[in-house]
Structures are given as structure tokens and as C-alpha cells.
C-alpha positions in Angstrom: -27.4 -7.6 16.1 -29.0 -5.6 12.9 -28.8 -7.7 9.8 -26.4 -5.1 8.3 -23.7 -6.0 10.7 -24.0 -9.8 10.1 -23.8 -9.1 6.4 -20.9 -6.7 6.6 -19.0 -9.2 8.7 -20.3 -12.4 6.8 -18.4 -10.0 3.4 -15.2 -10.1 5.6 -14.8 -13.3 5.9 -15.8 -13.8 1.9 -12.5 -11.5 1.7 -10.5 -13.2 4.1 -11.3 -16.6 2.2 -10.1 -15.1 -1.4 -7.0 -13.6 0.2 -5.8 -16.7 2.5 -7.5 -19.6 0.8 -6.9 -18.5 -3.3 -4.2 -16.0 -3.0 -6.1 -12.8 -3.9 -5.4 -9.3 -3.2 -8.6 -7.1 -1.4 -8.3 -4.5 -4.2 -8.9 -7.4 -7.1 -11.6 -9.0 -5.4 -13.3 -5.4 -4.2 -13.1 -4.5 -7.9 -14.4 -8.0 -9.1 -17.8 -6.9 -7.0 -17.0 -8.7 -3.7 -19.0 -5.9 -1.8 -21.2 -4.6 -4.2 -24.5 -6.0 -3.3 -23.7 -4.2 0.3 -24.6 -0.6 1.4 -21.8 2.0 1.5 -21.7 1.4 5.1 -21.7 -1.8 5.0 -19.2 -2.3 2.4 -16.7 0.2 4.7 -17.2 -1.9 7.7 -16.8 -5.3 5.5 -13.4 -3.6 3.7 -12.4 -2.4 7.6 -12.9 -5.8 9.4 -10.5 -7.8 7.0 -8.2 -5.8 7.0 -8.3 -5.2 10.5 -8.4 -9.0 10.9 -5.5 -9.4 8.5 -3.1 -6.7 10.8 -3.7 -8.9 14.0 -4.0 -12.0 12.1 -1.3 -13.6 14.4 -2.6 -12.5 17.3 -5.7 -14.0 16.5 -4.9 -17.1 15.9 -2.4 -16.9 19.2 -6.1 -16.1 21.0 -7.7 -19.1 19.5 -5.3 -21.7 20.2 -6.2 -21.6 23.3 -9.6 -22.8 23.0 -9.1 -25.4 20.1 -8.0 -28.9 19.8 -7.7 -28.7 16.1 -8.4 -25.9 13.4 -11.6 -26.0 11.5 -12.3 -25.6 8.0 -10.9 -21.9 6.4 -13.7 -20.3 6.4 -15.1 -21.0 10.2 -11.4 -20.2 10.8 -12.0 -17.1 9.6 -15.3 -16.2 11.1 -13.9 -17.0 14.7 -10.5 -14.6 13.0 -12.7 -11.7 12.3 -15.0 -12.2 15.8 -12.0 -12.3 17.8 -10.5 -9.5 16.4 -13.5 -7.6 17.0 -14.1 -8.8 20.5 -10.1 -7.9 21.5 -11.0 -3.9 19.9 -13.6 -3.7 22.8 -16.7 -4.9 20.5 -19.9 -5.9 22.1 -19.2 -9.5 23.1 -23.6 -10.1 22.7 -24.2 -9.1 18.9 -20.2 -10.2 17.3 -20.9 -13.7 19.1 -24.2 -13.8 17.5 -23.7 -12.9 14.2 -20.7 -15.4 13.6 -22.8 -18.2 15.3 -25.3 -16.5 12.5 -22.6 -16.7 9.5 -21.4 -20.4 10.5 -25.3 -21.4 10.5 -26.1 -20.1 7.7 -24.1 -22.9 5.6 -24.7 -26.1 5.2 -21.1 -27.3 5.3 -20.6 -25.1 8.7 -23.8 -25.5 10.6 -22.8 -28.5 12.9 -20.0 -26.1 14.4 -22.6 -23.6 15.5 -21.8 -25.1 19.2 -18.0 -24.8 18.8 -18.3 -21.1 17.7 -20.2 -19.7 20.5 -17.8 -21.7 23.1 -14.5 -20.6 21.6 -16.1 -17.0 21.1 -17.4 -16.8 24.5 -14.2 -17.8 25.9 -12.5 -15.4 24.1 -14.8 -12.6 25.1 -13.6 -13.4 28.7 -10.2 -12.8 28.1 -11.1 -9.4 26.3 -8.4 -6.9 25.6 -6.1 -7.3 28.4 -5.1 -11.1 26.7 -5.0 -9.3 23.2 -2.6 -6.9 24.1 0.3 -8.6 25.9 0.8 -10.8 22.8 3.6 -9.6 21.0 3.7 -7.5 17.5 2.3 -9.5 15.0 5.3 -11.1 12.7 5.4 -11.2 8.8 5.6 -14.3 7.3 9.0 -16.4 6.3 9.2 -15.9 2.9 9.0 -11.7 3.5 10.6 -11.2 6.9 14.0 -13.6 6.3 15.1 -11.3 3.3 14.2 -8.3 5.3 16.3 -9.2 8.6 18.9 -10.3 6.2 19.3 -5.9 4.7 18.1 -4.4 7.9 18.1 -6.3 11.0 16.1 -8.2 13.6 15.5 -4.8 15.5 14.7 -2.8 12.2 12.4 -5.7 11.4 10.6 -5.2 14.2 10.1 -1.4 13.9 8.8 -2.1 10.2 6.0 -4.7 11.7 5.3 -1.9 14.5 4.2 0.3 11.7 2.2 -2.2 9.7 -0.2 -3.1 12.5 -0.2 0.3 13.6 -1.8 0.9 9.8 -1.3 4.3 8.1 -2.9 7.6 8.6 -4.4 9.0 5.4 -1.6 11.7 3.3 -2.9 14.4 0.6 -1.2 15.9 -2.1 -2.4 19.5 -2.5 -3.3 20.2 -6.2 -2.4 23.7 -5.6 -1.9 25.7 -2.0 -0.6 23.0 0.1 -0.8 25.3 3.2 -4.3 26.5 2.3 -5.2 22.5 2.1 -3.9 21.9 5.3 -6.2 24.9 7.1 -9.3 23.8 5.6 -8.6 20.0 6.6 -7.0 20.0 9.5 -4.2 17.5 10.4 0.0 17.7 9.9 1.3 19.5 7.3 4.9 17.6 6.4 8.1 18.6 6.0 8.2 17.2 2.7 4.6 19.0 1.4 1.7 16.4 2.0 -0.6 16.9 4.7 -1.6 14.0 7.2 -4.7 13.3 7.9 -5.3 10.9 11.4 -9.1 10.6 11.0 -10.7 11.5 7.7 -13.9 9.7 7.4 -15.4 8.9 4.1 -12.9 10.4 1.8 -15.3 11.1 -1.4 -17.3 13.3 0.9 -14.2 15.3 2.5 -14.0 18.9 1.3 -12.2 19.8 -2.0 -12.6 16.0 -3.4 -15.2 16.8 -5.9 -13.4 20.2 -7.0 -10.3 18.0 -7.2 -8.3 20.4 -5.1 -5.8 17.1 -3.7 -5.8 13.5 -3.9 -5.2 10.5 -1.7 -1.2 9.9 -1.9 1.1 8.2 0.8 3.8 10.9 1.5 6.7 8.5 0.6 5.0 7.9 -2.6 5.2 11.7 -3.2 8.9 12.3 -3.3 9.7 10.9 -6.2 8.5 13.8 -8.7 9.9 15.9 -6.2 13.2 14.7 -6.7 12.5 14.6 -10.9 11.6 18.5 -10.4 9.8 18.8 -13.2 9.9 22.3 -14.6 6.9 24.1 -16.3 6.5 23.4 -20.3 9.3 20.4 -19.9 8.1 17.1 -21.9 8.4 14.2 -19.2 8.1 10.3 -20.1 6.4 8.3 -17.0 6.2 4.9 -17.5 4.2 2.4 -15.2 1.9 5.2 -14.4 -1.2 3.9 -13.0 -2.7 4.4 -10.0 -2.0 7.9 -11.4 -0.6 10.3 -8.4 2.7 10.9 -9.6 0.9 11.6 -13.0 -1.0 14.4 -11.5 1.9 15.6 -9.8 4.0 15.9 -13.1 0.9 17.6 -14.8 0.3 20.1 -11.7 3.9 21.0 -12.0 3.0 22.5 -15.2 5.0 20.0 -17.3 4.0 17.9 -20.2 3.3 14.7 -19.8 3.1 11.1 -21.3 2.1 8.3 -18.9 2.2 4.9 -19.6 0.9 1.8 -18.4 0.2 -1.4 -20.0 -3.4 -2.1 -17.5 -6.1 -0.9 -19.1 -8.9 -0.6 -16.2 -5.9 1.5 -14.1 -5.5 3.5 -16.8 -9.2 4.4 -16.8 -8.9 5.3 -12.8 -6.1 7.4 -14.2 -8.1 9.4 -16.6 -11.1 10.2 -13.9 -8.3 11.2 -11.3 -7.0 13.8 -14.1 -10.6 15.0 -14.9 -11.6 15.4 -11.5 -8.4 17.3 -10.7 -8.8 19.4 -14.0 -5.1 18.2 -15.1 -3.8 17.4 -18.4 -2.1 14.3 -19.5 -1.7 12.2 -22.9 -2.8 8.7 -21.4 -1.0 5.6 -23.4 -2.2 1.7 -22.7 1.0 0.1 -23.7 4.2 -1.6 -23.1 7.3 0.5 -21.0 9.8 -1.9 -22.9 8.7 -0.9 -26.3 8.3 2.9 -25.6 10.7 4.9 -27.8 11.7 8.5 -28.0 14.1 11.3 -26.5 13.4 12.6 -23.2 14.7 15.3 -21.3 13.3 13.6 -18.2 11.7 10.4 -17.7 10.3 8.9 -14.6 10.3 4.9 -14.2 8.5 3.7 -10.9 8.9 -0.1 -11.8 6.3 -2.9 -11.2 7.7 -4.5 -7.5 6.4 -6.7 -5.2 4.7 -3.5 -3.3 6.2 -5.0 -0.1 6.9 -1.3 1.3 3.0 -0.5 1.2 2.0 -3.3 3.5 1.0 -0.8 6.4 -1.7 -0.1 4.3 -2.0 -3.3 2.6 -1.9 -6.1 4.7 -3.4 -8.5 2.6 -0.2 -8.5 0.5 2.3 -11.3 2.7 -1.1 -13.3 2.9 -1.8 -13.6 -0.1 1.6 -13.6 -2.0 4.7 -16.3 -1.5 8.0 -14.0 -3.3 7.6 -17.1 -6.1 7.5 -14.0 -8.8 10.2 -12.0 -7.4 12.8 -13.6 -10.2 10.5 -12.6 -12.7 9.7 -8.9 -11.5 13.7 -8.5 -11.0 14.6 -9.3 -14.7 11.4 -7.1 -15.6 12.8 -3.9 -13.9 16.3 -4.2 -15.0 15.0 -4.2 -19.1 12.9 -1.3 -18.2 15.1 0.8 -16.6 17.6 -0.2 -19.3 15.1 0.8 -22.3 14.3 4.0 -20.3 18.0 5.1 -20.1 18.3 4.8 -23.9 15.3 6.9 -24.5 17.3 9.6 -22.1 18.7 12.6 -23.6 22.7 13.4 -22.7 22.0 15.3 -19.7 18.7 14.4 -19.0 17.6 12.8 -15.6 15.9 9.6 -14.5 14.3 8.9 -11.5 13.9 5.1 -10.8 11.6 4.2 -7.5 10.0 1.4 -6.6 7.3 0.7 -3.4 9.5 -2.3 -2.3 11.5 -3.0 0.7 13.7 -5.4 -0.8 17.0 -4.3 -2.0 17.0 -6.1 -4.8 14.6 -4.1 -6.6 16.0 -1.1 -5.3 19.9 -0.5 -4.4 20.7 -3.6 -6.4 19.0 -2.6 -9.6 21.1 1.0 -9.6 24.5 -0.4 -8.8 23.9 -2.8 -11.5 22.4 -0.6 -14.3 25.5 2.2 -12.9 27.9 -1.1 -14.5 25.7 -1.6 -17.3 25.5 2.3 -18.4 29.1 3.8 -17.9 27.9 7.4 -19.1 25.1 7.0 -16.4 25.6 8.7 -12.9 23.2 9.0 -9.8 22.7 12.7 -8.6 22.6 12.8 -5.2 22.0 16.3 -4.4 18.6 15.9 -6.1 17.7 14.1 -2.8 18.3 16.8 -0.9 15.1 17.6 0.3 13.3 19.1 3.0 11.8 16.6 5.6 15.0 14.0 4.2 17.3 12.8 7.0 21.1 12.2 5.4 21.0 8.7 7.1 18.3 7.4 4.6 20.8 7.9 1.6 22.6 4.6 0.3 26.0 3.9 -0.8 24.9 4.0 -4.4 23.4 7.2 -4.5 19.6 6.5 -3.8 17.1 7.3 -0.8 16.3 4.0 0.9 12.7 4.9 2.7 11.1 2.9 5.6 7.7 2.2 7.2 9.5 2.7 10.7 10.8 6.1 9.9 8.8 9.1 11.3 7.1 7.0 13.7 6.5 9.7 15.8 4.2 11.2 12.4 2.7 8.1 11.7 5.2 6.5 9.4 5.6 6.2 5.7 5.9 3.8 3.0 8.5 1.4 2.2 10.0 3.3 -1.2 13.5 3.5 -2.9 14.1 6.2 -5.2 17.4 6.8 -7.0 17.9 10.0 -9.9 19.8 8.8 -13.0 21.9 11.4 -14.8 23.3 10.6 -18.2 26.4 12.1 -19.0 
């Protein structure tokens, strides 16, 4: 096998270590320079392994059981995680047994299990796909899949884990000509206005990037300035604005915007997102619960657990245990608080968060509806096209899924709710 391979795979497991052994997410060690020293190839076959080793982590483990007496140390763990994972996606059995054997021998704490490695691997290379594939969907951990069965269901549960280890297909927002977007790229143009991309390659080199005609934007993720419906020349407040694609949204809209966002470095992504697209925004590195001011509308998607973007993050349940979720909850309820006092009489709110649990969604309305008494959801703001009545919530909000439009490709987990005040 070429060197580049062993390298890329040897970076996978680096990432696997960080995420299961110190409770790191891939996007904070890929921006602390975990794959820098690699090739862009490289680094896009390092970034694909984990994560691809991270959807079928079960199932991998399920395949090595088989052959072990005991587990080894992490990181061998994880070579023979990453190999097997390979090997059950068809690989070539000859150069992924090789260049873990390679990776293991490479160490001086891991050499002596050179043996073990090719045995297990070999083994498992026997069994192939066939033993891969009769195993059941892999399973989210305890600590995220009891609070989910407990709001949805054991069957809706299911359907959720379906579409994480399916993974996501890649969704545009259109800058300008959505339609015309969709002709030049190909793929599914969606009810609701992104277009869906099944196989898009390298995504810097795709047509239109450079000229910032669209950007990279999970279609659940680009409702919620659909529902604000900003309107051309109108002042809108977004708080907790970074990664930036509701941002451009507001700005391509024609309205004008202030985005804050107390992280610095995302703020900076931000700002290269709004040059590239040629959009205007006044950029603010500071704290949502101190903002003041009168708006006529504000947008509020509040810091969460990201639980609903685990299709495309599947790093997240490994490498997080729900001990912060107290925290986050008191967090969004004084933000959405301060942001209601900053809202005009007859000024609207949208509130969403990327979560799955409730409690960060439908339970954070209904109880700032009984802190706020002249505060009142709209629900006809919801009311859009590609939105099935079933997804709306006793509250008034749109309660989003990763299993709905499985026949599409899915969507993010999201809940998005539009405040009026009276």
C-alpha cells in the first residue's frame, strides 16, 4: 500500500483517539492542525475514515468481538476500528491489513500486537460484507438515546439512527437564482429552496464557490430565516451567529444586519463567508445576554447540544456525555429572555436550536410563553412550502427530524418557533 494511505489512515485513528479517548470534537482537533502536515487528499480520506469509522462504530466493535479475548489498548482498538470498517466497505483486504499492521508497528508501545492485528484483520477480511451487513443499525449511546425514546419513541428512535449512519447528502443555499443553481449543479432542488447535492466532490472546487454564488447549508438549518422573512431595508438583530449561514441569508434578503457571537475564530469564518459571497453584515464579537437595543426582528438560534446534526457529525455522542445540558438549558432561557426585551411591540422572534431534545426546544417556548404574557407564537409563519402540518407542536413551533424526508436524504434535527410580541 502507497505511504499516503498508511498516513491518511494512521491520521484517523489520531482522530478517533482525541474523540473517544479525550472527548474532542473532529472540527476542534482539525482546526488545532490534526491533518495539516497531510496532502489535501490525504487529509479528505483521513477526515472520511473517522467519521466513517465513527457511523459504524458499533458494528465494528460487534465484528471484532468475535476475534478477541480481551480489548487492547485505545489506540490499536482503533486501528483494527478503522481497518474493519474499511474491509466491511469492500476495501482491498491486501494493502488496509498492511498498513494497520504498519501503524501498530510503528510504535513502541503497540509493536508486540503486530501478530494480533494481522490475525483479527484477516479474520475479519473473511467475513467481508455479508457479516457487516446483517448486524443491526448502529445505536446511539445511553446518555442520548434514553431522552430521545422517552419524546419520540423506540420506533422513531430507530428511524433517527437510520439517518445518521446513512450520513447526509450535501444542501446549498442559492445566493441568488436558486433554480439557475440547481441547473448548473445538478442534484434536487427542494420544496423548501435548497438544492441537494448526492455526490459533490471537493466542495472548494465546485462551480460558483469562488464567485460566492451559494454556500454549504443543511436544508433544515435554512428555514429559520425563512420563517423570520426578513424584508429588504429592515434592521434584524441575530445573535449566536457563527458558522454564518443564516447571516448570509438575512444579508441576501436585502435586510440589515447585526450578527453576534461571542467566538472569535467563528466570527472570522463568518467574515470570509460574507466576502466571498459579496454580502454585507456589521460583525460583533460579544456577549447575546448583554446585547441591547430595539428590534423590529431578531433572530436567536441558541447554543444547544447540536444533537440534531449528528448525521453529519457523528463524532458528537462519542465524544460528549449530556453532563452540560443543565448549563446550556439555563443559558438559552436568559438569552431568549434578553432577546424578547430588546423586541419592539409587534416585532417577531424566531428562536431555533439544532437539538433534538425538547428541552431546548418545545420546553424553552412554553416556558418563556409563561414568562412573557404579551409574547405569542405565530404559527402561520411556519406555513411553508416543503412543511408537512404534522411537524408542528402543541406550542406553536416546527419540531424537525433527521428521519423526515428519508426518501430525499433526510434533514437535520432543528426546532424553530416565531415569537410575536403583542
Amino acid at each position: 500500500m502507497a505511504q499516503t494511505g498508511v498516513q491518511a489512515r494512521r491520521s484517523a485513528v489520531y482522530l478517533l483517539d482525541q474523540v473517544i479517548g479525550e472527548g474532542r470534537l473532529l472540527s476542534e482537533c482539525i482546526a488545532a492542525g490534526a491533518l495539516d502536515r497531510l496532502q489535501p487528499a490525504e487529509r479528505a480520506t483521513a477526515q472520511r475514515l473517522a467519521i466513517d469509522t465513527l457511523r459504524g462504530l458499533e458494528r465494528a466493535d460487534r465484528m471484532l468481538q468475535r476475534h478477541l479475548k480481551k480489548y487492547p489498548p485505545l489506540t490499536v482498538r482503533n486501528v483494527l476500528r478503522v481497518a474493519t470498517v474499511e474491509l466491511c466497505q469492500g476495501g482491498a483486504a491486501h494493502g488496509i491489513v498492511n498498513s494497520a499492521v504498519s501503524i501498530v508497528g510503528a510504535n513502541n508501545r503497540t509493536v508486540a500486537m503486530k501478530g494480533l492485528v494481522n490475525a483479527v484483520l484477516r479474520k475479519v477480511a473473511a467475513a467481508g460484507p455479508d457479516a457487516w451487513n446483517i448486524l443491526r443499525i448502529p445505536r446511539l449511546p445511553k446518555w442520548i438515546r434514553e431522552p430521545l425514546v422517552m419524546a419520540y419513541g423506540g420506533e422513531a428512535v430507530q428511524a433517527m439512527e437510520k439517518a445518521h449512519f446513512e450520513g447526509a447528502p450535501l444542501d446549498l443555499t442559492a445566493r441568488g437564482d436558486r433554480g439557475a443553481l440547481q441547473r448548473s449543479l445538478g442534484g434536487q432542488l427542494l420544496e423548501t429552496g435548497s438544492v441537494r447535492l448526492d455526490d459533490s466532490g471537493q466542495v472548494s472546487t465546485m462551480p460558483g464557490f469562488k464567485k460566492g454564488s451559494w454556500w454549504v447549508q443543511d436544508a433544515a438549518a435554512a428555514i429559520p430565516v425563512q420563517v423570520l422573512a426578513p424584508k429588504e431595508g429592515e434592521s434584524v438583530l441575530e445573535l449566536c451567529a457563527a458558522p454564518g449561514g443564516k447571516t448570509m441569508q438575512l444579508a441576501a434578503a436585502g435586510a440589515k444586519v447585526r450578527a453576534v457571537d461571542s467566538n472569535k475564530h467563528r466570527m472570522e469564518r463568518v467574515r470570509e463567508n460574507l466576502k466571498r459571497t459579496k454580502l454585507e453584515a456589521e460583525l460583533v464579537v460579544g456577549d447575546a445576554l448583554v446585547e441591547t437595543g430595539a428590534w423590529d426582528a431578531i433572530l436567536l438560534d441558541a447554543p444547544c447540544s447540536a444533537t440534531g446534526t449528528i448525521r453529519r457529525h457523528p463524532d458528537l455522542p462519542h465524544a460528549k456525555d449530556g453532563s452540560d445540558f443543565a448549563g446550556l438549558f439555563d443559558l438559552q432561557a436568559a438569552t431568549l429572555d434578553n432577546a424578547l426585551d430588546m423586541l419592539k411591540p409587534g416585532g417577531r422572534l424566531v428562536y431555533c436550536t439544532c437539538s433534538l431534545l425538547p428541552d431546548e426546544g418545545e420546553c424553552q417556548v412554553e416556558d418563556a410563553l409563561a414568562r412573557h404574557s404579551n409574547i405569542q407564537t405565530d404559527v402561520e409563519a411556519l406555513r411553508l412550502p416543503g412543511i408537512d402540518e404534522a411537524w408542528f407542536t402543541e406550542e406553536g413551533g416546527l419540531r424537525l427530524r433527521p428521519d423526515y424526508w428519508a426518501d430525499k436524504g433526510g434533514m437535520d434535527g432543528f426546532y424553530i418557533a416565531c415569537l410575536v410580541k403583542t
